[in-house]
Structure formats: structure tokens, C-alpha cells
C-alpha positions in Angstrom: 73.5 67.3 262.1 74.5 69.2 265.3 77.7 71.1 266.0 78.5 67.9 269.0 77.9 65.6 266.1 79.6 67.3 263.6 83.5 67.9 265.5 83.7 63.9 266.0 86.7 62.9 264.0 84.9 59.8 263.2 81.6 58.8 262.1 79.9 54.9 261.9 79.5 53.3 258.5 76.8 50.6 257.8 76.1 48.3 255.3 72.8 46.0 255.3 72.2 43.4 252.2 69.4 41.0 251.6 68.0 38.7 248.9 64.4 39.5 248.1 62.1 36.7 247.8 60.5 38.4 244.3 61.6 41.4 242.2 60.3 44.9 242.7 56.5 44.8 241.2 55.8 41.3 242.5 52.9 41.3 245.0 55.0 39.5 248.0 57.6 42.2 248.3 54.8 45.0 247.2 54.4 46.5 251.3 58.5 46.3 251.5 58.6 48.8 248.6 55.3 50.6 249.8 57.2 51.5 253.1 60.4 52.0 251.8 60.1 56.2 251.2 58.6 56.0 255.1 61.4 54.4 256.6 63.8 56.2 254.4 62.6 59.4 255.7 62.4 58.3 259.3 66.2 57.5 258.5 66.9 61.1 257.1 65.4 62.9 260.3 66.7 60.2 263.0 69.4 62.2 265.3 72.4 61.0 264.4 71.6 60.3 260.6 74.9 62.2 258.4 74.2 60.2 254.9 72.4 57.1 252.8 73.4 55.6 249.3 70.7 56.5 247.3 69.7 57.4 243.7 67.4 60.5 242.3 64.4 58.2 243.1 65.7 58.5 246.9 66.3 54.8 247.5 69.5 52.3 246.5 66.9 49.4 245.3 67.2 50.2 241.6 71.3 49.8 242.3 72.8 46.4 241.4 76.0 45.3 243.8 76.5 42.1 242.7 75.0 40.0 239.3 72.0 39.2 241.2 69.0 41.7 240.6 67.2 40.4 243.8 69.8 41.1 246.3 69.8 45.1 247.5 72.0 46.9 249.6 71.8 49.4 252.3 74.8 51.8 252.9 74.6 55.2 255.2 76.7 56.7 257.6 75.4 57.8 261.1 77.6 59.9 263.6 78.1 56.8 266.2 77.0 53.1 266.7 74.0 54.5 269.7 72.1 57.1 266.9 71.9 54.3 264.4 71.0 51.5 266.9 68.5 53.8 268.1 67.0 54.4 264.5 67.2 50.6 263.6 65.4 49.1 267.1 63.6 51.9 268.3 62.1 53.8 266.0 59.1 53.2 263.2 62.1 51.0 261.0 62.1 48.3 263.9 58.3 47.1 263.2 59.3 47.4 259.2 62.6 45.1 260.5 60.4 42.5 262.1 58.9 41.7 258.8 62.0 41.4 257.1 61.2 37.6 256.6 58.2 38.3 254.5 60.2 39.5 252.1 63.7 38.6 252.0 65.2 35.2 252.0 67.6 34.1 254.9 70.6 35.1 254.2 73.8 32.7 254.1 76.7 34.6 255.5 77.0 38.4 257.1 74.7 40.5 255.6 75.2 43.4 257.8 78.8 45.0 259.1 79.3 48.6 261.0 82.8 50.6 260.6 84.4 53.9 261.5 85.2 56.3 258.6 86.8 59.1 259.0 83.7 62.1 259.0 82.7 63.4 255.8 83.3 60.0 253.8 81.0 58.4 251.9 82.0 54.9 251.8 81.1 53.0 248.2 79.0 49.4 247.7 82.4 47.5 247.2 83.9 49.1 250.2 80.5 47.8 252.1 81.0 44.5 250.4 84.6 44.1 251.3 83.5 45.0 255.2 80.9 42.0 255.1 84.1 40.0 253.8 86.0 40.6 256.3 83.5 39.9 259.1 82.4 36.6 256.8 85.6 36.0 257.0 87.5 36.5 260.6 84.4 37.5 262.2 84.1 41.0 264.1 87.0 42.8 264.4 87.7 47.0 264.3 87.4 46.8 260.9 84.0 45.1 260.3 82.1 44.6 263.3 78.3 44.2 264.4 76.0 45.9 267.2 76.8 43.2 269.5 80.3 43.2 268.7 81.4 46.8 269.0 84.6 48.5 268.1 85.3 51.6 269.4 86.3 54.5 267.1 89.9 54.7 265.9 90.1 58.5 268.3 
């Protein structure tokens, strides 16, 4: 992360959720998982990129946020909502994105919400969860918004 980056009071939170159509091992979700370390390291040198939920195998898959094992969350932090647009529609994650339906169901409900933290936090998986709540909920608003619906930073 720069210096620029790094003196912003604020940084943008994201969370991203899906149900997969098989578990992990199952031959329809196989090239989801076999480009998952790609686009996670695509993530970890985008500009912008501060941090991703992850455990020691370098992903969140194997992390379970609600009873169901097939849904699987996404949580990072990127220093504003123009790095991490430019990561998700503009870099090698947006031809990964355009399969999405291959392998996840649709999703009933939000399944992705942006928010400003304050820098340095790293938000939890019920924090995330409570942001897609909210935007379920009263739609986008400062505190759970989308990219179309932007808030700006609380500065």
C-alpha cells in the first residue's frame, strides 16, 4: 500500500456471498476452485488492495458463515470504492465473475454490500452479514451500500 493510500482516514469494506451449486471436490464447481489462488493473488497485488479474510490455506472457502456448507463468503478491505471496482470489472477477476453462474446458484436477496471502516480495521463475517442486512433490508444507505449506489466516506 502507498503512503496516499495509507493517510486516508477511511478505507472501503466489502463483502461478497454466494451459494455454490456443489461442494468443493464436485466436478461443476472444480474450475471455480482451480482459479480461486489466481484471482486471489490478482486481488493481493491490485492497487488499492489493504486486506482479505482468509485462512492458512489463503482462501475463506473452508470458513462456514452461516449452517449452510455451500454458501461462502468474501470479505477484504480496499482503500476506496474506484481500486476495488477496478480489481472486480477490470482486471483478470471480471472474466472469472462472468462465470459466476456456472457455479453458484442465484442468489435470493443482497449478496454483496460495500462500507467505510475506519483504516486499519478488519471487519468480521457477522459484521459483513449484518451489512447485507441492512441493505436487504432498507436498501443502500451510508452504511451498506452497492457500486451503483455509492456513499461517500464518513471524512
Amino acid at each position: 500500500m502507498n503512503a496516499t493510500l495509507a493517510a486516508s482516514a477511511w478505507q472501503l469494506a466489502q463483502i461478497n456471498i454466494g451459494r455454490l451449486l456443489a461442494p468443493e471436490g464436485d466436478p461443476r464447481v472444480a474450475p471455480f476452485f482451480a482459479a480461486l489462488d489466481r484471482v486471489n493473488a490478482l486481488a493481493d497485488a491490485a492497487p488499492g488492495f489493504v486486506w482479505r479474510l482468509q485462512t492458512e490455506d489463503g482462501n475463506a472457502t473452508a470458513l462456514q458463515p452461516t449452517p449452510d456448507p455451500l454458501l461462502i463468503v468474501n470479505l477484504s478491505v480496499w482503500a476506496d470504492a474506484d481500486a476495488l471496482h477496478a480489481y472486480v470489472y477490470q482486471s483478470g477477476h471480471a472474466a472469472e465473475l462472468g462465470r459466476r453462474r456456472e457455479y453458484f446458484e442465484r442468489f435470493e436477496g443482497a449478496y454483496h454490500a460495500l462500507w467505510w471502516v475506519p483504516a486499519g480495521h478488519q471487519p468480521t463475517i457477522e459484521e459483513g452479514l449484518s451489512r447485507l442486512w441492512l441493505l436487504d433490508r432498507y436498501g443502500p444507505c451510508p452504511q451498506a451500500f452497492t457500486f451503483k449506489t455509492r456513499f461517500p466516506s464518513p471524512e
